[in-house]
N, C-alpha and C positions, 0 to 999 in steps of 0.2 A: 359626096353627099348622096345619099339615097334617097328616092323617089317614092312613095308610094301609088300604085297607079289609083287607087282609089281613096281618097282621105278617110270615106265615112266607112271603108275598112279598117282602117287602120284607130277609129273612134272607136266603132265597134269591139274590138279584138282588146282593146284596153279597156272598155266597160266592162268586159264579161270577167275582167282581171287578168289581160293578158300583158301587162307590165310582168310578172312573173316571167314569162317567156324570155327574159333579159336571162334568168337563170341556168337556162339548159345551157349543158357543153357541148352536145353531141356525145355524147356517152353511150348510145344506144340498149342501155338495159330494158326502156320504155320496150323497145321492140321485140330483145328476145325471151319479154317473158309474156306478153301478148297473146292471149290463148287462139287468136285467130291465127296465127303462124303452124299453129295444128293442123289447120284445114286449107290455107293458102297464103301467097305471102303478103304482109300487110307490115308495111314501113311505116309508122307510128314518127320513129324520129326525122324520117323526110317533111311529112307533114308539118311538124313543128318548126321545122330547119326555114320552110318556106314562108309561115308565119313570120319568121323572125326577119326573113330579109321582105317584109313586106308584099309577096308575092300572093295576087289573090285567086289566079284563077287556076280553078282546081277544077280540071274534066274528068280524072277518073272519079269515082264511087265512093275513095276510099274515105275522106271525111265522114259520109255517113255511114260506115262501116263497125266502128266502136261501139258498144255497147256499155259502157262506162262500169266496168265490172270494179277497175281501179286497182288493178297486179300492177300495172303501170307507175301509179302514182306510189305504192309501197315498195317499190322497189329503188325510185328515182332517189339519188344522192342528195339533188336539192330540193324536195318536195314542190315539182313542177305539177300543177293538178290540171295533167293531160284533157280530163274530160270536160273541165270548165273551157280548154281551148277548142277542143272538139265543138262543142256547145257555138262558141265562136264564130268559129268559123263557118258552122253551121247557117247560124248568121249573117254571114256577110255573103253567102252562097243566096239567101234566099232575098234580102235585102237591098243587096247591091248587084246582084244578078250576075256576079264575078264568081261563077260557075254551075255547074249540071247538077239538078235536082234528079236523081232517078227516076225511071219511068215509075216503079210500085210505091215511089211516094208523092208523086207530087201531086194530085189529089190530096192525100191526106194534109200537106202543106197548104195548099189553096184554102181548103175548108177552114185551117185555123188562125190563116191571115183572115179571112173572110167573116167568120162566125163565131171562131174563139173553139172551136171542137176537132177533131181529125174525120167523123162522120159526118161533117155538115149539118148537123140537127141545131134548130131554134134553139135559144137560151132559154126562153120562155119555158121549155120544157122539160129542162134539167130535173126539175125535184116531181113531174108526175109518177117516178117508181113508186114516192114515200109520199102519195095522198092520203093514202088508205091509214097507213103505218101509225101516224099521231106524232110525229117528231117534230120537236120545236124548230121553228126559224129563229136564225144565229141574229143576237139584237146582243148590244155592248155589254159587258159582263158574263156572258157564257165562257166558260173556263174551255168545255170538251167543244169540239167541231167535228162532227162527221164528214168528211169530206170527199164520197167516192168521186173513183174517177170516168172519164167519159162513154169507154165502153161499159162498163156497169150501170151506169145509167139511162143511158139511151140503147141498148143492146138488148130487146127481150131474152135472148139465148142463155144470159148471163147478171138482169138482174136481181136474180134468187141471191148470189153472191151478198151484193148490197143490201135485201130486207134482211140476209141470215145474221149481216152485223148487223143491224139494228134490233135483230131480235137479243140479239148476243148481249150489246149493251142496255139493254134494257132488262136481262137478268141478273147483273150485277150493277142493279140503281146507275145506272148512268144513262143521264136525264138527257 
């Protein structure tokens, strides 16, 4: 019988869709086509191997290492969709505290337990880029949703980005 030391990991890891994870064989192609194995080595199929035996605590880094590029996942024999587990385990690192948030994130982690953002900025102040702008507020039956994202909105440096789509869509009628 296997143990998992923490149940609401093991809840987790299956919500995100890690009943998948029954699929891998150890095959390791996830890892050598990994483009971070360019730069340093980054064991992809350990990871998954430890998910699989229910093991949660993960001190190095490497969980949050990925960048869900998904060479991984096109290459994999059984279509294991590596980043949904990444995603995961991500998860259960932040939730169940069965491991190390890096130092350069865990800030931005706080804020979006906290506030829903990676900046910590108010909700309230999500759409002051687009006061000026005239863009509708999203009400049932709107087909398009503009929907940028945190740093473009709350980021003066960068949200020209965000009014330039709205200008954009607004010259090819989209309301």
């Amino acid at each position: 019988m296997v143990v998992t030391p923490f149940k609401e990991a093991a809840d987790i890891i299956k919500e995100e869709g890690g009943d998948i994870l029954k699929l891998c064989y150890q095959c390791g192609m996830c890892t050598a086509v990994c483009p971070w194995n360019l730069v340093r080595s980054f064991i992809v199929r350990r990871l998954i191997h430890q998910a699989q035996l229910g093991l949660t605590d993960f001190e190095d880094e490497d969980v949050w290492t990925c960048v869900a590029c998904r060479f991984c996942v096109q290459q994999c024999p059984r279509g294991v969709e590596i980043p949904d587990i990444m995603r995961a385990l991500r998860r259960v690192i932040v939730e169940v505290g069965a491991g190390k948030v890096p130092d350069s994130l865990r800030l931005a982690v706080k804020n979006i337990a906290g506030v829903g953002n990676p900046l910590g900025e108010p909700s309230e102040k999500r759409t002051d880029w687009a006061k000026d702008l005239g863009v509708k507020t999203f009400t049932k039956g709107t087909e398009i949703l503009y929907f940028p994202c945190c740093y473009q909105v709350y980021d003066p440096s960068i949200q020209r980005v965000a009014r330039a789509t709205v200008d954009v869509l607004k010259k090819v009628d989209v309301d």
